[in-house]
C-alpha positions, 0 to 999 in steps of 0.5 A, a space after each residue: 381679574 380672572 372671573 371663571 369659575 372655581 375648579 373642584 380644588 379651588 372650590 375645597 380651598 375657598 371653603 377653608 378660607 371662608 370658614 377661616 377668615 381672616 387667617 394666617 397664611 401659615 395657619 391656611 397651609 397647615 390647614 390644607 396640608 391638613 384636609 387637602 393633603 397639599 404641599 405649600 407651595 401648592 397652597 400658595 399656587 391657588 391662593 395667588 390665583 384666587 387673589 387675582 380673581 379678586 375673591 381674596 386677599 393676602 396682605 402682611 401674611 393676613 387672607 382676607 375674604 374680598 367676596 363671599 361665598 354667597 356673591 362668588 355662588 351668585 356670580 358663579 351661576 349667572 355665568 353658567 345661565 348666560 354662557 350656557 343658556 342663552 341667559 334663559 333661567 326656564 331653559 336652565 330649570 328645565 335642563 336641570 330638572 331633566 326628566 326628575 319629578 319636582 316634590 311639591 316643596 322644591 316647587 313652592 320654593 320656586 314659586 316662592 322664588 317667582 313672586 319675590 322677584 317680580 
């Protein structure tokens, strides 16, 4: 099972399939023909290839959703702190605040964040 993360098209696809699930499979690639003004086959492409990252499933011309966006997200962002941050989540905070100033908000949510998980 593949576990990279999505590319931006990939991601535009599993957004129309989150928010549609279940869904026929013809009706998913009038859809992307639709808003991503992809052709079938394409449509079938990522969809083979995102069934066999085990994010979903196609049985009987049915998708199904086998992880979330929300699990897909959570994953997705572990990977990005252990592979690009020694695991480190204050060297990820720090790379991604760079030099912006936090607002008081985003830095109770933070703290809000801390106290729930220790």
């Amino acid at each position: 099972m593949r576990q990279s993360i999505l590319s931006e098209s990939e991601m535009a696809f599993a957004e129309i399939v989150w928010g549609n699930a279940p869904i026929r499979s013809g009706e998913l690639v009038k859809l992307c023909q639709e808003q991503l003004g992809w052709k079938k086959s394409t449509t079938y492409t990522v969809l083979r290839n995102l069934c066999q990252a085990g994010i979903f499933e196609n049985e009987n011309a049915v998708v199904e959703v086998k992880q979330t966006k929300e699990e897909y997200l959570e994953r997705e962002s572990t990977q990005i702190v252990e592979n690009r941050f020694e695991g480190s989540i204050s060297k990820f905070v720090t790379a991604f605040t760079g030099k912006k100033k936090l607002s008081k908000k985003q830095i109770e949510e933070l703290k809000h964040i801390i106290e729930e998980n220790e």
